[in-house]
N, C-alpha and C positions, 0 to 999 in steps of 0.2 A: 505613605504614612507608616505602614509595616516596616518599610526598609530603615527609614528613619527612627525607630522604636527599636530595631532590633543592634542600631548601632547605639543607641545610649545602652543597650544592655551590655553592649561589647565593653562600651567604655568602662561600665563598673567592673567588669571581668578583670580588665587589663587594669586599672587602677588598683586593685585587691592585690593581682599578680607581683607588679614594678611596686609597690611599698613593702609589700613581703620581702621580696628579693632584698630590696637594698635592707630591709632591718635585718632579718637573717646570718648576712655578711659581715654585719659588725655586731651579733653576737661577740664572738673571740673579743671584741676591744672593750666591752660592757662586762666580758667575766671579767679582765683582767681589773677593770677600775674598781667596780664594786666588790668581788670578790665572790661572785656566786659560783658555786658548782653545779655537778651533774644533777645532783640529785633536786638543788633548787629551780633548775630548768623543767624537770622531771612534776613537781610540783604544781611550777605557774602553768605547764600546759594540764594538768588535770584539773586545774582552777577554771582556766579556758574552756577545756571540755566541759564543764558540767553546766558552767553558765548559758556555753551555746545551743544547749541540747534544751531548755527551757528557751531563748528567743526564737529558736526554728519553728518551734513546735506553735509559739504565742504569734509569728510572723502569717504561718499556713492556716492558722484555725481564725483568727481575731486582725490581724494588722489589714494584711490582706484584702479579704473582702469587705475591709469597714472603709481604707484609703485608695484600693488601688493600687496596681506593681509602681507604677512612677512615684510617686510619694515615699512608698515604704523604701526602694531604692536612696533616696534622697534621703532619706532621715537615717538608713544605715550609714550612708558614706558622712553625714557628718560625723556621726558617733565617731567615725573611724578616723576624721579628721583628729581629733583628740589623743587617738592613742601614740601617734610618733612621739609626741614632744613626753606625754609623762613616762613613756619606755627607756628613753635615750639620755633621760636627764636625770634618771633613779641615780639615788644618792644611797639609798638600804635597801635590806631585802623587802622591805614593806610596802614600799614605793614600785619596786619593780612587781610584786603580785599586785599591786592595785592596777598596772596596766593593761590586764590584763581585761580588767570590765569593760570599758569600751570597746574594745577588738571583740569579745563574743559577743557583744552584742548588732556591732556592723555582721560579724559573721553571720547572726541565727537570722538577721533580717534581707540581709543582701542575697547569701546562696541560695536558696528555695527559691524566691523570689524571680530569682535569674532561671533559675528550672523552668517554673509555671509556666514565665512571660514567653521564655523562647519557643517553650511547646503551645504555646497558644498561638503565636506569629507559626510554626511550622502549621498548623491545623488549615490558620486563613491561607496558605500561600501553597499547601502540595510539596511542600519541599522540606530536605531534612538540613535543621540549624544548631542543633544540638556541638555540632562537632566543629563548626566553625566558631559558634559560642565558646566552647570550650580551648580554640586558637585562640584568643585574647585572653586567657590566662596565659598562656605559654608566650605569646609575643612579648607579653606583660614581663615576664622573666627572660626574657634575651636581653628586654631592654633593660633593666635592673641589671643583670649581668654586666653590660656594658658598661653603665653608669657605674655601680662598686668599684668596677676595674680603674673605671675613671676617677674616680674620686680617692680612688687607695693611690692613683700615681701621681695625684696634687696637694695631697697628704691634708684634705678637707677635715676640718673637725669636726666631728659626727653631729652635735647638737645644733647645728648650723645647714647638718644637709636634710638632714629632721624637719627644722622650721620651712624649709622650704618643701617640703611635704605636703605640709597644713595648708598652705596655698592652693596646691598642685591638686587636693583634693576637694579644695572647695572650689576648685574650680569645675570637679566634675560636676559638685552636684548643679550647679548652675546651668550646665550642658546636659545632663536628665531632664532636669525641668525643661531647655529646650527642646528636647529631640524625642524627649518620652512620650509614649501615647496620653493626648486631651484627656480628662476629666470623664468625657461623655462616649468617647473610646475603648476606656483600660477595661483591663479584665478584673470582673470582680465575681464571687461567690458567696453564698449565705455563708452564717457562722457554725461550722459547726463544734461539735461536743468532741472530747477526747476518746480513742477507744481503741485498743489495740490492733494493730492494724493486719490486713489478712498476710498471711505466711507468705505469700508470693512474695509479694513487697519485705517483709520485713528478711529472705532472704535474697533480693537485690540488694538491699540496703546494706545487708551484714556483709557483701560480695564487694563492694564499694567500701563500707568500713576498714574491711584488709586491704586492697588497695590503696584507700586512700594514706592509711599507716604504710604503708612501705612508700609514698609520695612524699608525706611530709618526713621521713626519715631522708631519703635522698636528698629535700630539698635545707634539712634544717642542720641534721647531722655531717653532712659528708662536708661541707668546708671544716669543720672544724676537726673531722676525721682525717682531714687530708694534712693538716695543718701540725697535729698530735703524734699521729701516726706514723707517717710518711713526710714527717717535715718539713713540707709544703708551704712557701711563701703565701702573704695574703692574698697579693695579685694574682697565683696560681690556683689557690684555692677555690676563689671567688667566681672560676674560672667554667667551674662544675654547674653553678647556676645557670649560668649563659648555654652550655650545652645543653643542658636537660631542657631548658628553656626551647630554646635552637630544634631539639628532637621530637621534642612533644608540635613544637608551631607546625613543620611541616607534615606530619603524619595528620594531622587533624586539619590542615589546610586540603588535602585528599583523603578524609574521613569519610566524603559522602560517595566519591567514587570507589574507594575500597570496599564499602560494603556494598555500594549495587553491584561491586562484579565479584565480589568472594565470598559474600555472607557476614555475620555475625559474627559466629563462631572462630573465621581466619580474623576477623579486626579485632575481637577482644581475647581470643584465646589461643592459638598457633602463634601466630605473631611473636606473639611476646613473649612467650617458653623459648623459642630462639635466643629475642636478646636478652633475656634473663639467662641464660646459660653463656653467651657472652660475656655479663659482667663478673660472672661467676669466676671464671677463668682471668678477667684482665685482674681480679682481684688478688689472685693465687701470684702472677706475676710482681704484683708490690710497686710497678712501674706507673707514675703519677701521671706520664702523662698518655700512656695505651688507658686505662682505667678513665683517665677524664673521654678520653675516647669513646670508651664504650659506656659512657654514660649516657652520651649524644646517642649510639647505638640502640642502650634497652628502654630511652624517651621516647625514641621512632617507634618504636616495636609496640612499646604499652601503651601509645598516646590516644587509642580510641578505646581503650577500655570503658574509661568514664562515661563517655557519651553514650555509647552502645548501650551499656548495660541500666543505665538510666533510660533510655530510651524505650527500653525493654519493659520494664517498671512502669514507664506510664502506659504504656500499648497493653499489659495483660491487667491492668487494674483496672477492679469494676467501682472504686470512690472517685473521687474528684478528683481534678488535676493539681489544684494549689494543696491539698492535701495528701496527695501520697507522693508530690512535690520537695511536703515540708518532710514528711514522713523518712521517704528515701536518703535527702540531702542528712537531716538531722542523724541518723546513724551513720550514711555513709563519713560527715565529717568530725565525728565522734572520731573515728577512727586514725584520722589527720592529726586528731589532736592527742589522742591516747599512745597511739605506736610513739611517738616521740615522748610523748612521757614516760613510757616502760624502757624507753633508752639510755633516758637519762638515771632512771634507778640502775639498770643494769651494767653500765658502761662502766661502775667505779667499779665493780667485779669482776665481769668477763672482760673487759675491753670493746673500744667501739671498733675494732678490726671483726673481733667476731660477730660481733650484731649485726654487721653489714653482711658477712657471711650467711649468717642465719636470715635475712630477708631474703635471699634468693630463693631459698626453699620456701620460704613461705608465699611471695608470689607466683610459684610453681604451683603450689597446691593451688593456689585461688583461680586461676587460670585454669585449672581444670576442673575445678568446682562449678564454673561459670558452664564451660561447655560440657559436663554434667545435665544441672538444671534445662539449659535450652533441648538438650535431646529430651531428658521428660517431659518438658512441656510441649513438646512438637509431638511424640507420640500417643 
């Protein structure tokens, strides 16, 4: 029953992931028709931010324990059904911010959700899922990767591989309803009141925040960094996803064996100061394809950040699970959605060469911020 519950969770992981991906990709072809810039990307995602930061919070307090994880998953991914077609088919700027409501709102009800449910199957079962949870996002982006590449070499028209999106998702939710925990199974909790949440959590969450802004910068920015910048064909560009994708699956496919035998501390924070000083360097070299390299490189390295350090979050909190669930995700993907919006303002300025610059330092610091906290908290 667990086993079967915790693969509908995957599936929504890996659905969120492979629709990302491929919209992502064909940003570049959506600036070019409608004519949006940095700064209106910059916008739609702070638009996205603030909507999602009210579904997370309405998903953990209210959605949750009134339906159940399998429901609230299922009614995110329709939501989410909706958003390909009004994204891809924007004819103005107005059109392209409206797409953005149904996507936060799949986001503020699916991510927590996917938190709670897998920490609650990790509880019945002794086992850590977190990080294999967190492989179906990234599997979710290899295969997106793949597919862009394929779809840029049959020169697919984009509103067309949209539609078949809408499909593709509603066929998850049909496969939730089957595979998701019964009615008289799921996990539910009372409702409770809003209240700011203890400092512990709210600095995991703000630890995940940075992270997950330098995630969605790699993942949303750098094709089109590669592409501006570095004059990188689409199929090249696109090429970034698949890696990052590619680095994050297997690192988190040996997520649970790296941390029984190295700690915490080496899966979320050594680790990844390494490959983050990798891409540092492939960046300095300007070489399109050492740099997609080492993008695969600092995915491996940082791929159990997320898990870990969420993991950590629910282990020192003394509230509920679907609550400091919605608590954690809702800041950390705050952040997802902020770092790339402060790019797109910054990008007409500095340039995206140096933003990308300037994330290494900043996932340096985070990284060590992280293994900061857990030595205080240990001693």
């Amino acid at each position: 029953m667990y086993r079967k519950a915790f693969f509908a969770i995957c599936l929504n992981g890996f659905a969120l992931a492979f629709t990302w991906g491929i919209t992502v990709t064909n940003i570049p072809w959506l600036f070019d028709r409608v004519g949006i810039k940095e700064t209106d990307l910059g916008i739609w995602f702070t638009i996205f931010a603030v909507l999602q930061l009210f579904f997370s919070q309405l998903s953990g307090r209210v959605i949750v324990p009134l339906i159940g994880t399998t429901k609230t998953l299922m009614l995110g991914q329709l939501s989410f059904a909706i958003f390909p077609y009004i994204f891809i088919t924007a004819s103005n700027i107005q059109t392209f911010f409206l797409s953005s409501i149904p996507l936060s709102i799949a986001a503020g009800l699916i991510f927590p959700t996917i938190a709670s449910s897998t920490n609650f199957i990790e509880n019945k079962t002794k086992r850590i899922y977190q990080t294999y949870q967190q492989a179906s996002f990234s599997f979710g982006f290899i295969i997106s990767g793949i597919f862009a590449s394929l779809f840029f070499y049959l020169n697919l028209y984009p509103p067309h591989i949209f539609i078949g999106l809408i499909f593709f998702l509603t066929l998850i939710v049909i496969l939730t309803f089957i595979f998701g925990l019964s009615s008289e199974n799921d996990y539910y909790e009372k409702l409770a009141k809003f209240k700011i949440p203890e400092k512990k959590v709210l600095f995991f969450g703000l630890n995940l925040a940075i992270f997950m802004g330098t995630v969605g910068i790699m993942l949303e920015w750098t094709p089109l960094w590669l592409k501006r910048d570095l004059n990188a064909s689409l199929y090249v560009a696109s090429l970034s996803i698949l890696c990052w994708g590619g680095g994050e699956f297997i690192g988190r496919i040996y997520g649970e064996k790296i941390v029984n035998a190295y700690g915490v501390k080496f899966a979320a924070g050594y680790f990844g100061l390494v490959g983050c000083l990798i891409f540092f360097i492939s960046i300095l070299t300007a070489n399109i394809y050492i740099i997609i390299l080492a993008v695969f490189l600092f995915a491996l390295s940082t791929s159990n950040f997320y898990p870990v350090v969420l993991m950590q979050g629910l282990k020192y909190t003394n509230e509920s699970i679907s609550i400091t669930a919605a608590n954690i995700t809702t800041i950390a993907f705050s952040g997802f959605l902020i770092g790339p919006a402060i790019i797109g303002f910054s990008a007409e300025t500095f340039g995206l060469t140096f933003n990308v610059i300037a994330l290494c330092f900043i996932w340096a610091f985070n990284g060590l911020l992280f293994i900061y906290f857990i030595n205080q908290l240990r001693n």
